[in-house]
C-alpha positions as CSV (number, residue, x, y, z in Angstrom):
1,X,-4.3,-25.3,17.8
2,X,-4.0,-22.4,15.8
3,X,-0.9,-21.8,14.0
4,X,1.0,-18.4,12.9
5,X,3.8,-17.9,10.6
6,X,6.1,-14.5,11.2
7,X,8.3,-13.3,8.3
8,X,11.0,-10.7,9.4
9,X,12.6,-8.3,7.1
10,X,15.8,-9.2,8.2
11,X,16.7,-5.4,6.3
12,X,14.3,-3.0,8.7
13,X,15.8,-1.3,10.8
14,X,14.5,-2.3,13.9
15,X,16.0,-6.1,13.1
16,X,19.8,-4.1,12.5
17,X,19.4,-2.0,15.6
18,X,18.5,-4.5,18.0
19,X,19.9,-7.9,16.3
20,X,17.5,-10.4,14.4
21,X,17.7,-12.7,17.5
22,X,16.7,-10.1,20.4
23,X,13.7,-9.2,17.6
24,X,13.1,-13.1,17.1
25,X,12.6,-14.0,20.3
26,X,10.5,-10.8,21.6
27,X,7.7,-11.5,18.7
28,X,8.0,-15.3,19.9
29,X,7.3,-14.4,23.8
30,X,4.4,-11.8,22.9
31,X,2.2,-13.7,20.7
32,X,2.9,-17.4,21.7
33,X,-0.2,-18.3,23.3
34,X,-1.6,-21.6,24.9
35,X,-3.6,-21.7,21.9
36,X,-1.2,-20.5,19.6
37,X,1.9,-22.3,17.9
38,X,4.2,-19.4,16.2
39,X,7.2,-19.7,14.4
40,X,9.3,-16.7,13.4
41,X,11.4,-16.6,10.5
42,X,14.1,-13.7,9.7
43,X,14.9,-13.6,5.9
44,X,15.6,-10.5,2.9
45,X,14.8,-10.0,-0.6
46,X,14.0,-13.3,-2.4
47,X,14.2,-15.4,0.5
48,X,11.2,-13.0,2.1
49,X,9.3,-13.3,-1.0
50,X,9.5,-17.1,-1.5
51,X,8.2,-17.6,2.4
52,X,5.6,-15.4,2.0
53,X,4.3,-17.1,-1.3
54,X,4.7,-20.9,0.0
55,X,2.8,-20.1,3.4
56,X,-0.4,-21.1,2.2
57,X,0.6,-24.6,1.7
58,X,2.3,-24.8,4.8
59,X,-1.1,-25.2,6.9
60,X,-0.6,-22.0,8.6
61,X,-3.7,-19.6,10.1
62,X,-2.4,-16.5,10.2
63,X,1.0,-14.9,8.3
64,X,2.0,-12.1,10.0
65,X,4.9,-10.1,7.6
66,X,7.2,-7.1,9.8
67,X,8.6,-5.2,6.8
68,X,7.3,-2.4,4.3
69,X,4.6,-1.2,2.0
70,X,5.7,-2.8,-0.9
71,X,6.4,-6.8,0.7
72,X,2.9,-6.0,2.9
73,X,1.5,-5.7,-1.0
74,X,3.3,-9.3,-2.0
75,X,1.7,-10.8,1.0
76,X,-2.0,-9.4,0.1
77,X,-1.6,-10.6,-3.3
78,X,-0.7,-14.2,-1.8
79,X,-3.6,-14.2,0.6
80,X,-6.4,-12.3,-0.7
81,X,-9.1,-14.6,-1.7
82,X,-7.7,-17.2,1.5
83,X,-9.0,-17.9,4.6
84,X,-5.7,-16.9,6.1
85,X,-5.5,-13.8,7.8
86,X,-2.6,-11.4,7.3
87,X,-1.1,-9.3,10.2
88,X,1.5,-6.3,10.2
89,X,4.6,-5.2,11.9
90,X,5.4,-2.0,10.3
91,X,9.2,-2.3,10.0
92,X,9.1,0.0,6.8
93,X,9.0,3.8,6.1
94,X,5.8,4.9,4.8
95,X,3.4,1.4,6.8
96,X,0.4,2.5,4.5
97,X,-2.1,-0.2,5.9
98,X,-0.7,-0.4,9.2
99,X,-1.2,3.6,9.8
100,X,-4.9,3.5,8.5
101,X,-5.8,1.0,11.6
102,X,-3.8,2.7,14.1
103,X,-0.8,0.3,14.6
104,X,1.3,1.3,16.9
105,X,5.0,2.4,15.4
106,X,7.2,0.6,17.8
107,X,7.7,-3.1,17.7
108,X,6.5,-3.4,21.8
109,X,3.1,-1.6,20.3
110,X,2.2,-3.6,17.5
111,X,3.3,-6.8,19.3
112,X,1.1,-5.7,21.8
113,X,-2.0,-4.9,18.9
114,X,-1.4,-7.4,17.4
115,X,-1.9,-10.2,20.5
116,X,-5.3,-8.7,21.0
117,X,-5.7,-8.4,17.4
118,X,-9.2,-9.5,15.7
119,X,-9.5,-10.3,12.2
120,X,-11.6,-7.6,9.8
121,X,-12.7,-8.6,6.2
122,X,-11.8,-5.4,4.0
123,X,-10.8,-4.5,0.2
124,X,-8.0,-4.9,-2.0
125,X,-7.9,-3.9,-5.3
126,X,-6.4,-5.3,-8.5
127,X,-4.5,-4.3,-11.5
128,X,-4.3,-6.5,-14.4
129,X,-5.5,-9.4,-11.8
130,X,-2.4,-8.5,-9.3
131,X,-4.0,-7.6,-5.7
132,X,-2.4,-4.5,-3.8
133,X,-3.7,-2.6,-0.5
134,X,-3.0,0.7,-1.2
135,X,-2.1,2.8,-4.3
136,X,-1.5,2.3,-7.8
137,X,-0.1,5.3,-9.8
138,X,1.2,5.7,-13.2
139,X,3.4,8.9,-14.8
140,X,4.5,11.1,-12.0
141,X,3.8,8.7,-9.2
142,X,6.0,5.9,-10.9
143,X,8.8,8.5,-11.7
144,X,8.5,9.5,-7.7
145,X,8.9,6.0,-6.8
146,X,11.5,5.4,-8.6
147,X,13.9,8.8,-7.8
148,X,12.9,8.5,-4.5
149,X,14.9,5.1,-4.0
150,X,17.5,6.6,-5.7
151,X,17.9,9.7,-3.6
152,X,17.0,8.2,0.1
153,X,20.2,5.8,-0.3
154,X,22.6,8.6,-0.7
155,X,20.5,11.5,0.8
156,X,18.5,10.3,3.8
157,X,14.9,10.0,3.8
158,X,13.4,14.0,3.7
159,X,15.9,15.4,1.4
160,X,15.8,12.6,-1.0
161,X,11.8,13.2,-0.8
162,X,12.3,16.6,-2.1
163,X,15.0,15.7,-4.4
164,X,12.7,13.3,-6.0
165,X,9.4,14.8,-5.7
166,X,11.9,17.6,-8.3
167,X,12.9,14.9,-10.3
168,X,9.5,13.6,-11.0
169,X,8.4,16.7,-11.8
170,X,10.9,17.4,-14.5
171,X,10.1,13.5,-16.0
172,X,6.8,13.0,-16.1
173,X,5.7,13.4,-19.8
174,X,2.5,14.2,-21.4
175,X,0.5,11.5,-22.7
176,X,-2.8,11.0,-23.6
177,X,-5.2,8.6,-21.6
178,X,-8.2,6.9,-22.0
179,X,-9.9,6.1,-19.1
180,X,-12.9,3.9,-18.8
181,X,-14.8,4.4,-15.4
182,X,-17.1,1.9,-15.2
183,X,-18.1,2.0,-18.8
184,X,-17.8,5.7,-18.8
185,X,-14.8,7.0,-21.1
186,X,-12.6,9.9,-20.6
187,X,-10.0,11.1,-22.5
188,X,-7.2,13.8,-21.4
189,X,-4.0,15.4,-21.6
190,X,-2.4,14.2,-18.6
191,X,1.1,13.5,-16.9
192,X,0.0,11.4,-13.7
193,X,-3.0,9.5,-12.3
194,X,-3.2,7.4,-9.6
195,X,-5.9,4.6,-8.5
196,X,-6.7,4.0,-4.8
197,X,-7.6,1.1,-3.1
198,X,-11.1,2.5,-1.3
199,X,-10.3,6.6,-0.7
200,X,-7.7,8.2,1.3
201,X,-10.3,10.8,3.1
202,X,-9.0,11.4,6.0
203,X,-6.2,13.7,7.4
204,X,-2.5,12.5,6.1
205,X,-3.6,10.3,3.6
206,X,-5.2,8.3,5.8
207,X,-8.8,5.8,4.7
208,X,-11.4,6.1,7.0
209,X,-13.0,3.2,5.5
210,X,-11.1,-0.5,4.2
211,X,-14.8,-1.7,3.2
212,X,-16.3,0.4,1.1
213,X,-16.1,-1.7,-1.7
214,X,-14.9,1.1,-4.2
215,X,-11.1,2.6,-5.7
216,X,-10.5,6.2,-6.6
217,X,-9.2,7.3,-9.7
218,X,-7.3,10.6,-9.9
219,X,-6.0,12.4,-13.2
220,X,-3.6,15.3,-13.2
221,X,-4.4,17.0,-16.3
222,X,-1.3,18.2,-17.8
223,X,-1.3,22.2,-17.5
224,X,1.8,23.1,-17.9
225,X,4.9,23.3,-15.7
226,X,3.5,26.0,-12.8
227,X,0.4,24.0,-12.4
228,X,2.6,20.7,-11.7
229,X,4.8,22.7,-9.2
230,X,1.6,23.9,-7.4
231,X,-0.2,20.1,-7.7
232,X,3.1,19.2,-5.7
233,X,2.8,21.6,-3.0
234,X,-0.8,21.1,-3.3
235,X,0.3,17.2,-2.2
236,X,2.4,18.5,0.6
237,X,-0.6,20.6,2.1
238,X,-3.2,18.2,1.4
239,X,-5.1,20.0,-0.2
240,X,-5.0,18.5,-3.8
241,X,-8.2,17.8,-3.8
242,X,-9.1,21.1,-4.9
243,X,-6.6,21.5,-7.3
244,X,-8.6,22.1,-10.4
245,X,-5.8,20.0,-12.6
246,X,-7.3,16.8,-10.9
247,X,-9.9,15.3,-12.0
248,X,-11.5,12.1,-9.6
249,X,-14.1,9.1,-10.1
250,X,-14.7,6.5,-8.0
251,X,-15.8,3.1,-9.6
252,X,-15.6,-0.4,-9.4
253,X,-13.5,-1.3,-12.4
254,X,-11.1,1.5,-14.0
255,X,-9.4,0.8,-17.6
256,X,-6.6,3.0,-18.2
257,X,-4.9,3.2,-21.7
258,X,-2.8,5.3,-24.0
259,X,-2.8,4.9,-27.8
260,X,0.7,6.2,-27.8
261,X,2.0,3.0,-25.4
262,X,2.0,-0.4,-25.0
263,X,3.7,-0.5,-21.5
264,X,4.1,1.9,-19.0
265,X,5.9,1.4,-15.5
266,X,3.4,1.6,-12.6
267,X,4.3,2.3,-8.9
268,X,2.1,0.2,-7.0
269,X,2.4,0.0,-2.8
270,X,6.0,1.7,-3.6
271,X,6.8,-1.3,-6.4
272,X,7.8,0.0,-9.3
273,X,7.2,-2.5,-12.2
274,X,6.9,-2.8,-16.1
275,X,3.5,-3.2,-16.8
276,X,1.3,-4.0,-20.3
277,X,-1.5,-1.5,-21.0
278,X,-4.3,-1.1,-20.7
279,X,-4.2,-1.3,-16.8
280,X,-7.3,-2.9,-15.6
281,X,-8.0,-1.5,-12.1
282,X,-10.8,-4.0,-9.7
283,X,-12.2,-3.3,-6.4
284,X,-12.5,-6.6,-4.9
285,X,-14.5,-6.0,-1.8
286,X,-13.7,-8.0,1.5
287,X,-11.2,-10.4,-0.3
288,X,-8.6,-10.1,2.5
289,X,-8.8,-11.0,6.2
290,X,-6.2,-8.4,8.0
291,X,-5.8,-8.5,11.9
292,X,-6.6,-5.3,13.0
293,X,-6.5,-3.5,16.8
294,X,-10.2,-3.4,18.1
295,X,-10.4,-0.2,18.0
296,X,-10.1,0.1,14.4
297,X,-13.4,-1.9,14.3
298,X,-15.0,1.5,15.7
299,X,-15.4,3.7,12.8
300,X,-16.1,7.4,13.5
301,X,-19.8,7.1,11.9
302,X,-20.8,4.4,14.2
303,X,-18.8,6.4,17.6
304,X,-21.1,9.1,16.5
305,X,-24.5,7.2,16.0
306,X,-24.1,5.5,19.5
């Protein structure tokens, strides 16, 4: 018999509108199955982590983790490289990986996904040997991450966006990089790049492929303060790609460095941690098993060819 472990954000809030025990016992009734032992546990902060870090020794098939970005990133660092297969419940605010294979929002709709889920190999990505599923950033993107925290607890979620995305944009410094892309070197004035686990090519910053086997670098070459005020409503519009200020490569290994620094804090999945440089960036294709909606196996290349 198969087994599943379920680790609740007992924070998200879905779990403080509807109680941890009416949550508990709906994910118990929709994915128990004759075939199918589950047990759900309901835990915060260190408590999540250290569940989510001792499930592989616990004998369990699948871990299925109903929080954010940024403890969806702990788990895929745990598992990637396992045979265990990682499932979502996006409790969180931005649900990165659960958006790019069309989970449903509501709990009753990713319950329901994720009972006729099937399990997809696709990418994660590494820096300095640490595995994360989404995005990696370092200058402006770590000074977002870390004013937008600040600002959402005090000034709800859209105004605190814009109140950091200002923030950052005041903060972020220039400094020199030295970026290696796949043996190739690049050096720039820059105030921001960002490294991407396969590329967000699709509408909303959305992947239209978890298997490509590749990450995306992107440098914002520092141009002065206009052209950072323009690369931010650039974001906003989506349309940064053709900003001329960024500069993008797509590899399978990316070394960032700056002669200026020996540490730099990076924002990876929403994290923001203290990291040594040089950051050493990996594509690690098909290292995770992730349990996905069937549909999401129907990619629009293949709709199209059939």
């Amino acid at each position: 018999m198969a087994r599943t472990l379920v680790i609740l954000n007992a924070q998200a809030g879905t779990i403080l509108d509807l109680g941890a025990d009416k949550v508990r016992a709906d994910v118990d009734a929709a994915l128990t199955l004759p075939d199918n032992e589950v047990e759900v546990l309901v835990r915060e902060g260190p408590e999540m982590v250290e569940a989510i870090r001792t499930a592989p020794t616990q004998g369990y098939d699948r871990v299925i983790v109903g929080a954010g970005d940024g403890t969806v990133s702990t788990a895929v660092s745990v598992l990637a490289g396992s045979d265990i297969a990682l499932g979502i419940l996006p409790l969180g605010t931005m649900n990165m990986l659960a958006y790019d294979i069309g989970l449903p929002r509501d709990l009753p709709g990713a319950l329901a996904a994720l009972r006729d889920a099937v399990p997809m190999r696709i990418d994660v990505a590494t820096v300095n040997g640490r595995a994360f599923h989404g995005v990696s950033g370092i200058g402006f993107f770590s000074q977002m991450a870390l004013a937008r925290e600040a600002y959402r607890q005090t000034h709800g979620r859209i105004v605190g966006w814009f109140l950091a995305l200002g923030r950052a944009l005041m903060r972020s410094g220039r400094v020199r990089l030295d970026i290696e892309v796949d043996g190739r070197r690049v050096s720039m004035e820059a105030y921001a790049a960002l490294v991407t686990n396969n590329s967000f090519d699709g509408a909303g910053w959305h992947r239209l492929r978890m298997d490509a086997g590749e990450i995306e670098v992107h440098i914002a070459e520092e141009r002065g303060a206009l052209a950072r005020i323009r690369l931010g409503a650039d974001v906003l519009v989506q349309s940064w790609r053709e900003n001329p200020g960024v500069h993008s490569f797509k590899a399978r290994r990316v070394v960032i460095n700056s002669v200026r620094r020996s540490r730099a804090w990076v924002a990876t999945d929403g994290e923001v941690m203290r990291e040594d440089l040089p950051l050493v960036y990996e594509a690690k294709p098909q290292a995770l098993t992730l349990l996905v909606p069937p549909h999401a196996l129907q990619r629009p290349d293949t709709e199209a060819a059939a």
